[in-house]
C-alpha positions in Angstrom: 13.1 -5.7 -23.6 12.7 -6.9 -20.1 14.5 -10.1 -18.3 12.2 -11.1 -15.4 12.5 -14.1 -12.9 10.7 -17.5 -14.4 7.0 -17.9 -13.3 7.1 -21.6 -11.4 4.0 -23.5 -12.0 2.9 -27.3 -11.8 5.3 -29.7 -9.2 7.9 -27.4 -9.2 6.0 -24.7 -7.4 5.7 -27.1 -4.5 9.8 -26.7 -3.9 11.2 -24.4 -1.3 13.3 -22.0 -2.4 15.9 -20.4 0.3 14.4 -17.8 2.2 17.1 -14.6 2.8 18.9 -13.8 5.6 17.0 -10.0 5.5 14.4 -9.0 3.7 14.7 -7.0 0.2 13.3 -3.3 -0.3 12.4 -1.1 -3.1 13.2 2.3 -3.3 14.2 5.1 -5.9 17.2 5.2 -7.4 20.1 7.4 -6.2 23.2 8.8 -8.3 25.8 6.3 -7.4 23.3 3.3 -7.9 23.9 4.0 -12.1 26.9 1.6 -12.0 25.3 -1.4 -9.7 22.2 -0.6 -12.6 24.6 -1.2 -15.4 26.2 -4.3 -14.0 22.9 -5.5 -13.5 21.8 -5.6 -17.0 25.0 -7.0 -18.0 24.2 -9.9 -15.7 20.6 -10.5 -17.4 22.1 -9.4 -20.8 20.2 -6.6 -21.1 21.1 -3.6 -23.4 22.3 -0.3 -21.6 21.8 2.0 -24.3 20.5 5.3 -23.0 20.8 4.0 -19.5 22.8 7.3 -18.3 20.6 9.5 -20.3 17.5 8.1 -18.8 18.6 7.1 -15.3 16.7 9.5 -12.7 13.8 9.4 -10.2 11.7 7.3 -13.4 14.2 4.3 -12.2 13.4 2.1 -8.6 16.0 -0.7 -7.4 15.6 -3.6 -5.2 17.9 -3.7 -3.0 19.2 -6.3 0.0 21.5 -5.3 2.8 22.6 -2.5 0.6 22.8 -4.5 -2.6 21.3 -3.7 -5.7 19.7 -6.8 -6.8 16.5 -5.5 -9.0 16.1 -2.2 -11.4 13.1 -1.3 -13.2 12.8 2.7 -15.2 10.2 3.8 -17.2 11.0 6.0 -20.4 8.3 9.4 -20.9 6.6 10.0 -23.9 4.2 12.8 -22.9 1.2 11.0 -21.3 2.2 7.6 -22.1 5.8 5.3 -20.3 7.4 2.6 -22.0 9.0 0.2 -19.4 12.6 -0.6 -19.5 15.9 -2.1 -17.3 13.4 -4.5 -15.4 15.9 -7.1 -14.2 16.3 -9.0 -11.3 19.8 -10.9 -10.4 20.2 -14.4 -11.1 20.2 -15.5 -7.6 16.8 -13.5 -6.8 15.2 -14.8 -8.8 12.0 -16.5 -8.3 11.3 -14.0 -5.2 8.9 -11.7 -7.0 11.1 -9.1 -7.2 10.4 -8.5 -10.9 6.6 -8.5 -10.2 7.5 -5.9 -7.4 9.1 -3.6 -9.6 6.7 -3.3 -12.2 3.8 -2.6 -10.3 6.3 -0.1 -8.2 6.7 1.8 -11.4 3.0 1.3 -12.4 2.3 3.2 -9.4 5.3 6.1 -9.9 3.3 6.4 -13.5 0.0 6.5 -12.1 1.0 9.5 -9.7 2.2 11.5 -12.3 -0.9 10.9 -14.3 0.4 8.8 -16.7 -2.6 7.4 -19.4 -1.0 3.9 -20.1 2.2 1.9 -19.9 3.7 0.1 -22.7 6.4 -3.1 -22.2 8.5 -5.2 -25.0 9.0 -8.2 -24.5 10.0 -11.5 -25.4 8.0 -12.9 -22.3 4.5 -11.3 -22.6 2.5 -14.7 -20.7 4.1 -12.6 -17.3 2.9 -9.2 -18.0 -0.4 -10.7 -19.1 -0.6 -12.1 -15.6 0.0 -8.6 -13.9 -3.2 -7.3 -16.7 -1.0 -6.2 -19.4 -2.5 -6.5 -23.0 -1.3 -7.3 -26.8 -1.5 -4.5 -29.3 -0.6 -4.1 -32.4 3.2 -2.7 -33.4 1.1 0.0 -35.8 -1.5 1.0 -33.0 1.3 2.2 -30.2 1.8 6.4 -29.7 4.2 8.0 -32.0 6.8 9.1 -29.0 7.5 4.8 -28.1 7.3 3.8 -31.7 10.4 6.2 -32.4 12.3 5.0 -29.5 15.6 3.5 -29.2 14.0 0.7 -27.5 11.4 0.2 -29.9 13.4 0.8 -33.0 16.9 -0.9 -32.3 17.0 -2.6 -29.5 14.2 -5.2 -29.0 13.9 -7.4 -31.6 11.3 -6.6 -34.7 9.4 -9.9 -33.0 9.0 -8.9 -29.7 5.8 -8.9 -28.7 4.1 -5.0 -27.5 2.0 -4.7 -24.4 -0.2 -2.3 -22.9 -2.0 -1.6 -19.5 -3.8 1.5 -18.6 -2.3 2.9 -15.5 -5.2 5.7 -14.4 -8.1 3.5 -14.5 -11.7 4.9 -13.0 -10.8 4.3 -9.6 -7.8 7.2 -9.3 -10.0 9.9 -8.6 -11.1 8.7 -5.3 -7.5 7.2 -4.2 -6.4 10.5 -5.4 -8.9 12.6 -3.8 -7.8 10.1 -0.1 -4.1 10.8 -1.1 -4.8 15.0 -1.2 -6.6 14.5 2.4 -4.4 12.7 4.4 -1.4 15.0 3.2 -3.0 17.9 4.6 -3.5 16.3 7.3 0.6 15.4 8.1 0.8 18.9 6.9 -0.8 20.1 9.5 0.4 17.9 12.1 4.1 18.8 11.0 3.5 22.9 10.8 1.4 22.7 14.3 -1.7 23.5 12.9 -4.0 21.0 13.7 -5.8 23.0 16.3 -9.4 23.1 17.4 -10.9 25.8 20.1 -6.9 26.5 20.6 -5.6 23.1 21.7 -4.7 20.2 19.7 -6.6 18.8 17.4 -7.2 14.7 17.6 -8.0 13.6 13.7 -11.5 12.0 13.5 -11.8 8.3 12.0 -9.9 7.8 8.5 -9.4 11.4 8.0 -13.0 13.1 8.7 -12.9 16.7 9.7 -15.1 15.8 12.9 -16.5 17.9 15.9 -14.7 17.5 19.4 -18.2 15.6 20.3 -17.6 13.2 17.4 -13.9 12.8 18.2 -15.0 11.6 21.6 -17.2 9.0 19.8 -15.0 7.7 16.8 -11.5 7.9 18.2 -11.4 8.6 21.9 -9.9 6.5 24.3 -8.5 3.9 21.5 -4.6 3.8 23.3 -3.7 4.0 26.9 -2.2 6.5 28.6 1.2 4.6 28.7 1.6 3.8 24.7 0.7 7.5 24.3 3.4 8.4 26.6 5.8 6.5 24.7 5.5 7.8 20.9 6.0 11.6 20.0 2.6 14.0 20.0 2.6 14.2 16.1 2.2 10.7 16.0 -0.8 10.4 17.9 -2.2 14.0 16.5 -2.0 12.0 12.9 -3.7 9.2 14.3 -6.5 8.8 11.8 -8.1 5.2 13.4 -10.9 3.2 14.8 -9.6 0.7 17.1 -5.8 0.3 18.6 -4.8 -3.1 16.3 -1.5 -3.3 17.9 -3.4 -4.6 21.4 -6.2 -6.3 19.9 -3.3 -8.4 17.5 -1.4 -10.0 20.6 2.2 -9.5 19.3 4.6 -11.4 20.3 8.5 -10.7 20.6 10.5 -11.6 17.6 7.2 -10.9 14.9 7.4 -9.2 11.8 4.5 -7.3 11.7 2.8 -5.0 8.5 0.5 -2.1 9.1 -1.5 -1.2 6.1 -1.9 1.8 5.5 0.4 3.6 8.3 0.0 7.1 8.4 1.8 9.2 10.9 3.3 6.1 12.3 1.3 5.3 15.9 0.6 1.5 15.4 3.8 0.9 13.7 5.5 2.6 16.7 4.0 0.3 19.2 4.6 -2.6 17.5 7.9 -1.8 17.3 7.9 -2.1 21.1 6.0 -4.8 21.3 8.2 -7.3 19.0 11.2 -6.5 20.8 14.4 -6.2 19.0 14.3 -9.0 17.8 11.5 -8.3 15.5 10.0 -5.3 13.3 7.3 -3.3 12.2 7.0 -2.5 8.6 4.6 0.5 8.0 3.0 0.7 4.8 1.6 4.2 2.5 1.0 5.8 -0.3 1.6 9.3 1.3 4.9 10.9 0.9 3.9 13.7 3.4 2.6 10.8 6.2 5.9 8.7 5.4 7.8 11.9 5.5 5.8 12.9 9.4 6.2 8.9 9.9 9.8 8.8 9.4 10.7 12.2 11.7 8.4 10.4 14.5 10.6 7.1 14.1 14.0 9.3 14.6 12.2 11.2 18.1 11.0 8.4 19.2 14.6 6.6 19.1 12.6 3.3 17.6 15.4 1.3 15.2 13.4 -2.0 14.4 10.8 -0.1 11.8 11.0 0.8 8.0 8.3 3.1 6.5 7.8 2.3 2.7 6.2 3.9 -0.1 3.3 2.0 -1.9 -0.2 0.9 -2.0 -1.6 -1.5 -0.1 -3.6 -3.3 -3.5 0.3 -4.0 -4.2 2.7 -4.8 -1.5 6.2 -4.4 -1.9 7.2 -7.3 0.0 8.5 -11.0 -0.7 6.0 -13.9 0.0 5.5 -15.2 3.0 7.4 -12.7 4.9 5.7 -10.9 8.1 3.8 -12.5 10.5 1.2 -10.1 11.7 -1.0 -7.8 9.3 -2.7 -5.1 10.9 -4.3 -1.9 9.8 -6.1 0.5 11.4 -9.1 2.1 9.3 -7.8 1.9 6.1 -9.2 -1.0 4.5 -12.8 0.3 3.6 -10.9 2.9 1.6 -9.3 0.7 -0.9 -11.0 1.2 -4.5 -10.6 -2.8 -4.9 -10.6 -4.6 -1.4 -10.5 -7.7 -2.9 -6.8 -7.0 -4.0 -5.8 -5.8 -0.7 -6.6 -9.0 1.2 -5.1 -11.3 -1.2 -2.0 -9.0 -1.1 -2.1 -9.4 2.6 -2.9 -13.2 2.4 0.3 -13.6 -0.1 2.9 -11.7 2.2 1.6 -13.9 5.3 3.7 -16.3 6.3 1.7 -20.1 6.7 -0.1 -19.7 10.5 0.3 -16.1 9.9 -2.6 -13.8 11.3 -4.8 -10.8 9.7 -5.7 -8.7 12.6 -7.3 -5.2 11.3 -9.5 -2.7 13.1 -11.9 -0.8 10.7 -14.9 0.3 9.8 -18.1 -2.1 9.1 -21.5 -1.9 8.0 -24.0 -3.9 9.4 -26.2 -3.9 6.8 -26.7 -2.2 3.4 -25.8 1.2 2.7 -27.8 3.7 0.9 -26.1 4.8 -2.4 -26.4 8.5 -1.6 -23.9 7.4 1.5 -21.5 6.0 -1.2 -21.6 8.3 -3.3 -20.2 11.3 -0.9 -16.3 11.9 -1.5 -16.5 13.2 2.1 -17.9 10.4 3.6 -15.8 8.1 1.5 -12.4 9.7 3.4 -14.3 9.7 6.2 -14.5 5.8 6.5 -18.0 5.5 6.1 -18.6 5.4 1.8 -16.2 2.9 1.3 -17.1 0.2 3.9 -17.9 -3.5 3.6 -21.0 -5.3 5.2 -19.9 -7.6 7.3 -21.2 -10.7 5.3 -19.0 -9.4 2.8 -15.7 -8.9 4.7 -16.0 -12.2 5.2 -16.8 -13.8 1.7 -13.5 -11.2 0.6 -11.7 -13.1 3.3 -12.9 -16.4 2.8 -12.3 -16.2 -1.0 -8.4 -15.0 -0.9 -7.8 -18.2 1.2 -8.1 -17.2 5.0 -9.5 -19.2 7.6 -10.9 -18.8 11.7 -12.5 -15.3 10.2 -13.9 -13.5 13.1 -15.6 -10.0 13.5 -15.8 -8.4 16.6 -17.8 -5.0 17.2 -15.9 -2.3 19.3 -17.7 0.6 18.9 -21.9 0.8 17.4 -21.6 4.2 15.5 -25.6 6.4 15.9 -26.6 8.8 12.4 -25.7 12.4 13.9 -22.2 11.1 14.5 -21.6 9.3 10.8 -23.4 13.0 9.8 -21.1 15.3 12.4 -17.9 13.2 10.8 -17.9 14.3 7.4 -19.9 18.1 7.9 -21.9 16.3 5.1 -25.3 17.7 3.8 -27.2 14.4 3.3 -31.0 13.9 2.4 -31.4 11.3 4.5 -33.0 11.4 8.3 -29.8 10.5 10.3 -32.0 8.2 12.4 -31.9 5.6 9.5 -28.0 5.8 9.8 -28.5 4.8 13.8 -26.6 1.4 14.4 -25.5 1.0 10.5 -22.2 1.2 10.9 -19.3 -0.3 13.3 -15.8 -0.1 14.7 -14.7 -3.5 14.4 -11.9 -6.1 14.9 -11.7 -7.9 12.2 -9.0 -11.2 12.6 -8.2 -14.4 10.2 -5.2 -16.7 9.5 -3.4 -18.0 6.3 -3.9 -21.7 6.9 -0.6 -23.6 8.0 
């Protein structure tokens, strides 16, 4: 059974709550976090049975300046998790913390190929609301209906939800995920050579020719930003456009790059805001946070975190960065829709969207989206530009502009992904764009 923070609806929703003095995390759990767990569900008046037995790298906290203040596990029943623990303390709640946590864990599931997720609960309106379903007690796999949890210690009324966690999109976020960790493999062995020297990476991940590199990604940062992050982070450099100029930070911003690979635009923002703010770097890689994190430590930068996640769900409070940027990542979100409201709901009010990627100027031929190569290669996966901006409009932002950077011809969209493509690469010429793509969460 699961104690989660009260949805707010009607006049109430209109009242401020206090916003923290720092902002709250989630991470995995570590050994001594079993007690601060346990405490926890005492708090909520949750049961701990089985909590010890269970408690491993299948539980996540929430934590603030070092306090636990949220835990969510999931049980294993062979290819199906039954969520437990998912608590959030008293004074939190109301922050989304709870929301957080679930979709944290739906994510830890779905990487471990996971079918579906079941909950119990005696509030099922809130996991309806996350796309959780009703089933019948009779209908659930044999492994969760012989639980503890499901046979002693949620009530015989509590209600039984479902949501399927590897839905039809996973094999092309999976097939992204496998690329861009060879890629900080690479980087981190020394590997990523071409004609023995270094090897720039090609837009969004594309194994591209040195002539393409020179088209797609040359000349994006100057000299002096280069000279002020370590190599690997601008070897793992997998963009379009250099978002971190084009954004005008300001000192004392939070800032949020989606999508932050080896760490170069998270790097310079960090410079940019000063001490007084920070760069948050967002990515569903553990071998890119891992290459991220080492480039943090060499290049001595303290105001940046690197978290684990995607960026269809953002582990972040409401309201709570000021700048979103990205750098050639949107166009290869399976549901782009979900990744600018996510973006709209952690900007604060005034706050600004400021993205370089990947456009299409007008429609793209279904052979185009249909190639896996193409679609890690930035090019499958991309929005016309009439569409960015209905996406934008329709998730609330305002002052929507698109800029073109860069006019991409055929042979270099064809050079990109080494693709064998019936289609006369003249058609492609002028199709597709770098652009900068900017809009603000009304006031």
């Amino acid at each position: 059974m699961s104690s989660i923070e009260p949805e707010i609806t009607g006049a109430e929703s209109m009242v401020e709550r206090p916003v923290p003095l720092g902002p709250w995390s989630i991470r995995a759990v570590r050994e001594d976090d079993l007690v601060a767990v346990r405490e926890l569900l005492g708090q909520v008046r949750l049961p701990e049975d089985g909590l010890e037995d269970q408690f491993g790298e299948n539980y996540a906290v929430a934590e603030s300046d070092g306090k636990v203040i949220g835990s969510a596990g999931v049980e294993v029943y062979g290819r199906y998790g039954l969520l437990r623990s998912v608590a959030v303390s008293p004074e939190w709640q109301g922050s989304r913390i709870g929301r957080s946590l679930i979709l944290e864990r739906l994510y830890w599931a779905k990487a471990r190929g996971l079918v579906s997720m079941f909950a119990l609960t005696t509030t099922p309106r809130y996991f309806e609301r996350l796309g959780f379903q009703v089933v019948d007690r009779n209908s659930i796999p044999p492994g969760i209906r012989f639980s503890k949890e499901f046979t002693s210690v949620c009530p015989e009324t509590a209600p039984v939800l479902v949501i399927a966690v590897n839905g039809p999109h996973v094999e092309k976020r999976e097939e992204v995920r496998s690329r861009y960790g060879q890629i900080a493999r690479d980087v981190e062995a020394g590997t990523r050579t071409k004609g023995g020297r270094k090897q720039k990476a090609s837009c969004c991940g594309g194994s591209a020719s040195v002539d393409v590199e020179n088209v797609i990604t040359a000349n994006l940062y100057e000299e002096s930003e280069l000279g002020s992050i370590p190599d690997t982070a601008a070897l793992a450099s997998l963009g379009c456009g250099n978002p971190t100029a084009l954004a005008e930070l300001k000192e004392g911003e939070i800032v949020l790059d989606l999508g932050s690979g080896g760490g170069i635009d998270v790097l310079l923002s960090a410079k940019r805001v000063g001490s007084s703010g920070k760069a948050y770097g967002l990515d569903m890689t553990d071998d890119m946070l891992q290459l991220a994190r080492r480039n943090q430590a060499e290049a001595g930068v303290e105001n940046a975190e690197f978290l684990k996640g995607e960026i269809e769900n953002i582990p972040l409070p409401d309201n709570s960065v000021d700048v979103v940027i990205s750098n050639c990542v949107i166009n290869l979100s399976t549901d782009k829709r979900k990744a600018l409201a996510e973006a709209f709901r952690v900007l604060r009010p005034g706050g600004r969207f400021a993205v370089s990627d990947v456009v299409a100027r007008s429609k793209i031929p279904d052979e185009i989206r249909r190639n896996a190569e193409l679609w890690v290669g930035c090019i499958a996966g991309t929005l016309e530009e009439r569409e960015y901006r209905t996406l934008l409009k329709g998730v609330g932002f305002d002052a929507i502009e698109v800029v073109p950077t860069r006019v991409y011809g055929g042979n270099d969209l064809f050079a990109l992904a080494e693709a064998e493509l019936d289609i006369d690469p003249a058609e492609l010429d002028g199709k597709f764009m770098s652009a900068f793509v900017r809009a603000t969460k009304p006031s």
